[in-house]
N, C-alpha and C positions, 0 to 999 in steps of 0.2 A: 765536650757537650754531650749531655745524656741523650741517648739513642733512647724515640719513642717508637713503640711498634705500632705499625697499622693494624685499626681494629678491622676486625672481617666485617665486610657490607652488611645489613642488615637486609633479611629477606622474609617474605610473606613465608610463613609452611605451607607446603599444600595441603588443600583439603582433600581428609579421609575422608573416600566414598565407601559406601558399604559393599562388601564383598556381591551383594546378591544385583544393586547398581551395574557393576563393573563387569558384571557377569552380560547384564543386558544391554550392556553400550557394548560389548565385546561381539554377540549376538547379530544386534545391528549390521557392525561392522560387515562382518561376513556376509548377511542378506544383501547389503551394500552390492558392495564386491561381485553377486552373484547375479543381483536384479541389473545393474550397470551391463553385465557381461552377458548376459539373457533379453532384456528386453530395451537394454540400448540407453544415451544417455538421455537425458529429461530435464537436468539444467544442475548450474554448479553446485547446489544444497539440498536436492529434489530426488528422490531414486524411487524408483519401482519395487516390490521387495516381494509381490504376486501379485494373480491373476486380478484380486480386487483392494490391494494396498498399496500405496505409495507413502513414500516419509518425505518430510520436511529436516533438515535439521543441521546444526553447526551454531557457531557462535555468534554467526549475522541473524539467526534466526530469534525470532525474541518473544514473550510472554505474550507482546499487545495480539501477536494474530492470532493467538489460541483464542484467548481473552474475545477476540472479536470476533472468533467462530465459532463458539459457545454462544455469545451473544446473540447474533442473529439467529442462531438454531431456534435457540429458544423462543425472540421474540418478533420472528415469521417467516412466511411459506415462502422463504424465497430458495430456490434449491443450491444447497453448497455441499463440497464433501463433508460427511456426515465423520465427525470425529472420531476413533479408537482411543485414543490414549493420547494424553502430553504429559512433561516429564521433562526434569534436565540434568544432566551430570555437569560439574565445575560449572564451566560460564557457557555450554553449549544447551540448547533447546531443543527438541524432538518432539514434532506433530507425527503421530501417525495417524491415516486420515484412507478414507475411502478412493479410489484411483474409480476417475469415470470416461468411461472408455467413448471419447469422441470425438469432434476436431475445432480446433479454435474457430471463432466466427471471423480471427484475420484470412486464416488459412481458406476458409470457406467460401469467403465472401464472393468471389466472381463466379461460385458456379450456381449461388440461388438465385433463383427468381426475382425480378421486381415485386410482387405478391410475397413471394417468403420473406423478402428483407424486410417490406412492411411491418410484417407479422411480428419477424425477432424483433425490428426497433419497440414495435408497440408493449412485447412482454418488457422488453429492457424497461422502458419508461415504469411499468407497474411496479417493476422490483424496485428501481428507485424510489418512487413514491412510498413505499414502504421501509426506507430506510430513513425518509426524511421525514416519516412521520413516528417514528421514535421518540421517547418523552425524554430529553436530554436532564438529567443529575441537576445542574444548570443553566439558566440560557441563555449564560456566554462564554463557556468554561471552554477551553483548548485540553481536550487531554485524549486518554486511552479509551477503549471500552468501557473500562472498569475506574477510572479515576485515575491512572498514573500518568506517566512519560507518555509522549509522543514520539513516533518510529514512522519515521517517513524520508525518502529518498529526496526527495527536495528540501530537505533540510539536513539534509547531513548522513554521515555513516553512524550514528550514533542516537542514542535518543535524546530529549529535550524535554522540558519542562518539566511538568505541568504546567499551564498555564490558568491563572483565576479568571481573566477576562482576556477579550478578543485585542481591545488594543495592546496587552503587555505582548501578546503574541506579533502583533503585527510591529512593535518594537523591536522583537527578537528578529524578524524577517530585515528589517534595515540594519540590522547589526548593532542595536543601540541607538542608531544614528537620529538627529532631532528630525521630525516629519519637515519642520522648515527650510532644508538643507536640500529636500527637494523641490521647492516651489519653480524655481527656474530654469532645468533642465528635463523635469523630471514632473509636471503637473497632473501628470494621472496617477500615479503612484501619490499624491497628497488625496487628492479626489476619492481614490479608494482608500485610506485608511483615514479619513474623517470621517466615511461613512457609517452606517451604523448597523450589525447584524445580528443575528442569531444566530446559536449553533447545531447544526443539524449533523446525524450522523452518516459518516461517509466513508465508501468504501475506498478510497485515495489515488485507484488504478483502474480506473475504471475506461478500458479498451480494446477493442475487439479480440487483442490475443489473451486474455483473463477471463473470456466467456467461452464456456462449450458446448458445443451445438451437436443436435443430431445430422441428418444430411440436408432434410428439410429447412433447416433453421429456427427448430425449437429451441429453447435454452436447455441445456439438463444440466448445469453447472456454473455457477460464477465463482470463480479461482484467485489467490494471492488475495487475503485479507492484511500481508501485513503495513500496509499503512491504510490500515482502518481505526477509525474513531471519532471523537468528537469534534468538527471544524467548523471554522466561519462557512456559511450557508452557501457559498459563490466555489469553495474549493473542491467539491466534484469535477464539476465543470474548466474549472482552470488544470485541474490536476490531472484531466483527462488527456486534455493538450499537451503534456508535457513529458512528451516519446520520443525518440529519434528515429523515428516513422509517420509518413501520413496519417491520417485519420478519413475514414468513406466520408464523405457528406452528409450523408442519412444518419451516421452516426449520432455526427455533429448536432444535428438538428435536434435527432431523438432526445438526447441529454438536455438539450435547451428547454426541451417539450420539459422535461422532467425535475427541471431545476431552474428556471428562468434563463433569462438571457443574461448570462455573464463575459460577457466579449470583453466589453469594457476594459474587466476588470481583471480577462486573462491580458490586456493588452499592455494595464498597468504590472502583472507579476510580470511580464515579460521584459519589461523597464527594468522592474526590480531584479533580475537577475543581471541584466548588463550591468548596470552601475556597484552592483557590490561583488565583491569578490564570496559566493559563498560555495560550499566544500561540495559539489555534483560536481557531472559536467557538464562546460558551457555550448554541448550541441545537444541537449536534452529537448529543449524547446523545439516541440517540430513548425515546421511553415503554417499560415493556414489552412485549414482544413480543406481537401483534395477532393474530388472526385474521383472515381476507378477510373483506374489506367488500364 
């Protein structure tokens, strides 16, 4: 019998980055290294790199939150860090971005005042308002800032669609599955996706540890755009809920003030996440919204 040899696997080449690239992911690195060991850590893809720079960056990191912080730069006063530079070598992305020296309004929250929290809920509401009042591409399109994929931790580690209309989206959310399949276990989860909405743009994370406050409870920063973009009109507010931590009350409220009352329809994703098996995890969902302890 004739001896066949194995062929060798077949493999992607890697791509050539340009020397002057390689030079500044190399650069990076070292700030890295240095910001970490200087001013401490800041989170798994996050570094401090000076006194008024912080990066973003890795492979989890992706275009839509540039994309979405250019966006709102441009189209209102609502205050975010103020961009340097994005840029990406191979499959990793690199925001550098202004570092704003303050403290989450989680971390804050029990030492302001009944009057200060008023205050932050009321700016919060304004800034939403000015995100939902953005003139959507479409007005029922599922996508990025910009028109691509969709990057969002409730749907997965990876990105998704585009979507042309809100029901193919809400297909995507069942897995496919026929909306009839729910009728009798499962009647809120039909109830919302017969319904009918618009799409408004939304910052996806929207919770007290993504805003930065001064001591008083000004805002001087709303943080983590990347699952910001285009969505059904109700996922603010569902998407707010969906931390493995309390939420204030006031919080609660304030977003309702600013986007309607979507209970509902957090009650139906919250259905929707039992019954499918989809790629988070299944203690994302926090309880209903608490009161300070």
């Amino acid at each position: 019998m004739e001896m066949v040899k194995a062929k060798k696997p077949m493999c992607q080449p890697k791509e050539k980055v340009p020397w002057r690239l390689q030079l500044r992911w190399w650069i990076l690195r070292q700030q890295a290294w240095f910001g970490q060991t200087y001013y401490g850590y800041y989170g798994p893809r996050t570094v401090r790199t000076g006194p008024n720079t912080i990066v973003k960056f890795g492979t989890s990191v992706g275009q839509e939150e540039l994309e979405a912080m250019r966006f709102v730069s441009e189209n209102t006063t609502i205050p975010i860090p103020r961009v340097f530079a994005g840029w990406s070598i191979r499959k990793a992305v690199v925001i550098e971005m202004e570092f704003v020296d303050g403290t989450s309004a989680w971390s804050q929250w029990s030492h302001l005042t009944p009057p200060e929290r008023d205050a932050l809920c009321s700016e919060l509401v304004g800034y939403v308002h000015q995100l939902r009042g953005l003139i959507p591409p479409s007005q029922t399109q599922v996508t990025s800032a910009r028109g691509g994929p969709v990057r969002d931790h409730r749907l997965g580690v990876y990105p998704c669609g585009p979507f042309d209309n809100i029901d193919a989206f809400h297909t995507f959310l069942r897995e496919g599955n026929e909306l009839s399949s729910y009728k009798e276990h499962n009647p809120e989860v039909v109830e919302l996706h017969e319904g009918t909405f618009l799409s408004k743009f939304t910052h996806g994370d929207l919770h007290p540890r993504n805003v930065i406050i001064d001591k008083h409870g000004k805002i001087l920063s709303i943080i983590d755009w990347d699952c910001a973009g285009w969505r059904p009109e109700y996922w603010e507010y569902t998407k707010s809920q969906f931390v493995p931590f309390g939420i204030p009350e006031e919080w609660t409220q304030a977003l309702k003030r600013a986007t309607g009352d979507y209970e509902l329809h957090h009650r139906a994703e919250r259905r929707l996440w039992v019954c499918n098996e989809f790629p988070s995890s299944g203690k994302t969902f926090c309880d209903p919204p608490i009161a300070e302890q």
